[in-house]
N, C-alpha and C positions, 0 to 999 in steps of 0.2 A: 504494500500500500504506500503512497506515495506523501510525502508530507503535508501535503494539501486536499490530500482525499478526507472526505469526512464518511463519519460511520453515520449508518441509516437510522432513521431515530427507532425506537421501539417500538413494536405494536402492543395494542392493548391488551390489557391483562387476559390470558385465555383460562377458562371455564372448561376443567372437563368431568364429565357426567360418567361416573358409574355403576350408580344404580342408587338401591337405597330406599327408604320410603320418600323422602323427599319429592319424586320422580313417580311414585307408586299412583295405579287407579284402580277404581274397584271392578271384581270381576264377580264371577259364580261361586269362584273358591277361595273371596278373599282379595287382599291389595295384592296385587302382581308388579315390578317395573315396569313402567307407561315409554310412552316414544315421544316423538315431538317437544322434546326438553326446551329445545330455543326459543319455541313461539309461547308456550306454555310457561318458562322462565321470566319472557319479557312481559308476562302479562299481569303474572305474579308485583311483581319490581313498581312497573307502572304504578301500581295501586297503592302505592306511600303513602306518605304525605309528602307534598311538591319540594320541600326544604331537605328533607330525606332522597329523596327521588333525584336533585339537582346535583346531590354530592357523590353520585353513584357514577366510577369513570365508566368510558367505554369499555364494552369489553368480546372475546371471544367464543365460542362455543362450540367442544370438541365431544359428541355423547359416543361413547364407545358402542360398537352395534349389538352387545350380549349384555345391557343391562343386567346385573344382578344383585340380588337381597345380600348386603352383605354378611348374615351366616354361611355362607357359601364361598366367602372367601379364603383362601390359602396362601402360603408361599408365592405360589405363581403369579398369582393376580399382584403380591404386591412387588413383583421382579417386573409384570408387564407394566406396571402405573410409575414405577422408576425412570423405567427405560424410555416410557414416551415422553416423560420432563424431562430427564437427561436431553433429549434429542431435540425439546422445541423450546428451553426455556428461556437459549439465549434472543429470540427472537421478542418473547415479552415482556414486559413490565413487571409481568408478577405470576401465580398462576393459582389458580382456586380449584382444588375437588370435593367434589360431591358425591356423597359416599355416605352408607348406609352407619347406621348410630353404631349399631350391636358390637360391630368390630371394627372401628373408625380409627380406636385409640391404637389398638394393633399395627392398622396402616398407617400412622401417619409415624408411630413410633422406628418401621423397620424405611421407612423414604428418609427419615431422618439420619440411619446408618448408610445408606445408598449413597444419598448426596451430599456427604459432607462438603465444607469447605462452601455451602451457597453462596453467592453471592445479591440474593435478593430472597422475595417470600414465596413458600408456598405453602399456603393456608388449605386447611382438612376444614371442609363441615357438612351440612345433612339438616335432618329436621327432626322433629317426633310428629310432626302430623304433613299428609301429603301437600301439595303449593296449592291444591284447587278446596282444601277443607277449610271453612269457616273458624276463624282465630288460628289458622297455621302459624307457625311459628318460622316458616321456610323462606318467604322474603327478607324477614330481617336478618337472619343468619348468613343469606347467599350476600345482602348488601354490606354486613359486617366485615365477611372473610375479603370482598372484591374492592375496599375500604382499607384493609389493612395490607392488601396484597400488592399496593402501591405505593408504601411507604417504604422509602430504600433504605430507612435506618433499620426494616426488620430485613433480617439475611439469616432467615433457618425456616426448617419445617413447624408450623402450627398450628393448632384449631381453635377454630373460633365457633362459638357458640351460648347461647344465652347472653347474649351480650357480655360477652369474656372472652381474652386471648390468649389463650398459654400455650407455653411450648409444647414440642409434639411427645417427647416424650417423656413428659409430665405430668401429659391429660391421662383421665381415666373417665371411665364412663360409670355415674354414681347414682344416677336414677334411671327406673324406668319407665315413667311418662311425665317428670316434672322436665317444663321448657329449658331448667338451668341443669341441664344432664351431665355434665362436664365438670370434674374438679379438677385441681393441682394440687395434692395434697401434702407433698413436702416440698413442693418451688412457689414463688409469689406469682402472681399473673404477669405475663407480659404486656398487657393492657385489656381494658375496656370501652363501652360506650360509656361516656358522660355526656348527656341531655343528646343531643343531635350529631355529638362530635366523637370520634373514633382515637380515643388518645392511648398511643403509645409510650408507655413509661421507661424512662434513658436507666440506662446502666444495668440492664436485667437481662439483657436480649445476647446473642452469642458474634454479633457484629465485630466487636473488639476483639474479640478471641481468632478472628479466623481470617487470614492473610493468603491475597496470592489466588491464585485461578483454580476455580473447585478443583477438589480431588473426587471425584466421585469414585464410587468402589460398585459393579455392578453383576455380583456375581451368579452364576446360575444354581436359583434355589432349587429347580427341581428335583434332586436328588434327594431332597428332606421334606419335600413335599408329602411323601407317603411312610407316615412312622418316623420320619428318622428323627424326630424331636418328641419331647414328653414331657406333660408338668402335672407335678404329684406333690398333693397334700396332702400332710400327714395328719392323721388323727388319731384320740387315747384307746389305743389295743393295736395298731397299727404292726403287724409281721413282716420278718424278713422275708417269710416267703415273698407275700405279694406284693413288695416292692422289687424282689427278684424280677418277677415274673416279666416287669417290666423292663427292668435296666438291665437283663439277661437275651433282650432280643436281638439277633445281632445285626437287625438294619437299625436299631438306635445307636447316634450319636451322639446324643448329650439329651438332660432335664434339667429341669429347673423344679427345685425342691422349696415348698412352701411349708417355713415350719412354725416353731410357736417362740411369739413374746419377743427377746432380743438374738436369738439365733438358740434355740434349745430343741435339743430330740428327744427320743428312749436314749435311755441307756444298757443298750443293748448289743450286747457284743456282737452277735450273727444282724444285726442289719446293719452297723458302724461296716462288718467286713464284707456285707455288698457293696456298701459305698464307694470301700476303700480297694474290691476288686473291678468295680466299673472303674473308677479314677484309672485305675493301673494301667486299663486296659484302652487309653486313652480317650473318652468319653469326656464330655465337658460336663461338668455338673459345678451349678450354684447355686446360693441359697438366699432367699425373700424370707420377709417375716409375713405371718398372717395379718399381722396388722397392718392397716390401711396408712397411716401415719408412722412415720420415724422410721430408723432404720436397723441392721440388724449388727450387733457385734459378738462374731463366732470365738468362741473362748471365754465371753467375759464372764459365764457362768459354767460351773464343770460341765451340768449337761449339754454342754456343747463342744466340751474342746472334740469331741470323736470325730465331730464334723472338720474340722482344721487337718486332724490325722487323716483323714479318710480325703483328703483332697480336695473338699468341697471348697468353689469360693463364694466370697460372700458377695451380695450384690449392694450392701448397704442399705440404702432408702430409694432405689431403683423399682418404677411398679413393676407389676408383671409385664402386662406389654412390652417395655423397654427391654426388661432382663431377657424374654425370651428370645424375640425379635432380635435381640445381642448377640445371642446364643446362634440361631439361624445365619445370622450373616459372617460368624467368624469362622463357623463349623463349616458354608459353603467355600470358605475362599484356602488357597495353598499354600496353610500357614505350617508352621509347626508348633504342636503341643503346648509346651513351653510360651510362644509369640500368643498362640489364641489367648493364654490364661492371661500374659503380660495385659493385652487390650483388656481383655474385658475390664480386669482391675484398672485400667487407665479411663478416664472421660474424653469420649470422644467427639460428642455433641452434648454436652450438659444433662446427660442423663443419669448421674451421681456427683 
């Protein structure tokens, strides 16, 4: 390019549609995903209030053609919704998906291991009732995310939702039919609405931290798409057999172990030495506390040092989402042993 060549300005922030109820109509058997997202979106939008409606940028609209309910989401789908930002995001502003509640916080958590290094937003959100039902919730969320998805101070993955914006892998999804379904429960929000305005709050966002032209990492999950991942919580009578049963199959690669309080198991010698024979066997396993809030410290009480022994690491105050999705993307790439455990214990997008 030549010194006087100037670069094309950006197009407008692109919208893409994967299904979801947001998208959903009614059928014979129920809400199914609907089609005509674009004309049905701007219809939804229109309907503001005009001062709302005025601050809404232009934008794009990409519906992928297999709409679906995201319980039916896996691996794949979130290696295909990587790849198609990876591949158009330099061309926009920003980029918004829309994407079903149930497992939103899943995808927005493992795009957030995909594209490290962003250098602008892509905002995750949905709805709890479909765009064409009386008091949806689905315009203000879509103008929310497409609002914050043009602000260049935010540079990471996020959802927006109930009028709230936190990082992606932070969210978790905490009700199930209240409008504010979305929490952070051990990070602050990266912003909100206040009255008509979309403010984003300085010094919380991952912009500072991340220098230099993405690194994106985009590796082929398919091969963990079927079993090769597991997440097993523990509860009082829980046996080594039937956690064997699991961590003994041998297209598993790693779990993610939910256990109790600040990092505490049994104290039980034959399940400490599945642990400690899955570990061996170079299987990734980490441990979450059951609890929603805080995080976990493996050691700090004897019933847990077996977990330390037995190679488990700890995910800290990492959700599930995060931790697993972690789990997922280290396990697919040609690391060694050793380098997977270093990452995970490392923050790689402020998800510990």
């Amino acid at each position: 390019m030549s010194a006087h060549a100037t670069v094309p300005p950006l197009r407008p922030p692109l919208v893409i549609y994967t299904g979801g109820t947001l998208g959903m109509v009614e059928s014979d058997s129920g809400l199914v995903p609907g089609g005509d997202i674009e004309a049905r979106l701007a219809r939804a939008l229109n309907a503001l209030p005009a001062q709302r409606r005025a601050a809404i940028p232009e934008h794009e609209v990409l519906a992928f053609a297999d709409p679906i309910d995201s319980s039916a989401a896996t691996p794949r789908e979130w290696q295909r919704l990587a790849r198609e930002i990876a591949k158009r995001h330099r061309e926009h502003a920003g980029i918004v998906v829309l994407h079903g509640t149930d497992t939103l916080a899943w995808t927005a958590s493992s795009l957030a291991y995909q594209l490290q290094g962003l250098d602008r937003a892509v905002v995750v959100t949905g709805a709890m009732q479909p765009l064409e039902t009386e008091g949806s919730d689905a315009a203000d969320n879509v103008e929310l995310a497409l609002r914050f998805a043009v602000n260049p101070a935010l540079q990471e993955v996020a959802i927006a939702f109930g009028g709230r914006l936190m990082r992606g892998v932070r969210g978790r999804k905490w009700q199930t039919r209240d409008a504010r379904a979305f929490a952070s429960p051990n990070y602050p929000l990266l912003g909100e609405r206040v009255g008509d305005d979309a403010i984003l709050y300085p010094g919380r966002g991952l912009a500072r931290q991340q220098h230099g032209a993405p690194r994106f990492e985009l590796p082929d999950y398919a091969p963990l798409a079927e079993g090769g991942m597991a997440r097993l919580v523990l509860w009082p009578g829980v046996t080594a057999r039937q956690v064997a049963a699991w961590l003994e199959d041998p297209a598993l690669r790693g779990a993610m172990l939910e256990v109790w309080g600040g990092g505490n198991v049994p104290e039980d010698p034959g399940l400490l030495g599945v642990l400690t024979e899955a570990s061996g066997e170079g299987k990734l396993l980490a441990a979450i506390s059951q609890c929603p809030h805080g995080g976990i410290d493996i050691g700090h009480y004897a019933a847990g040092l077996g977990l330390r022994a037995a190679g488990v690491l700890s995910a800290d105050d990492m959700t599930p989402e995060a931790t697993l999705t972690k789990l997922v993307h280290l396990l697919a790439q040609p690391l060694t042993d050793e380098e997977r455990r270093r990452r995970f214990l490392t923050p790689l997008v402020g998800e510990r």
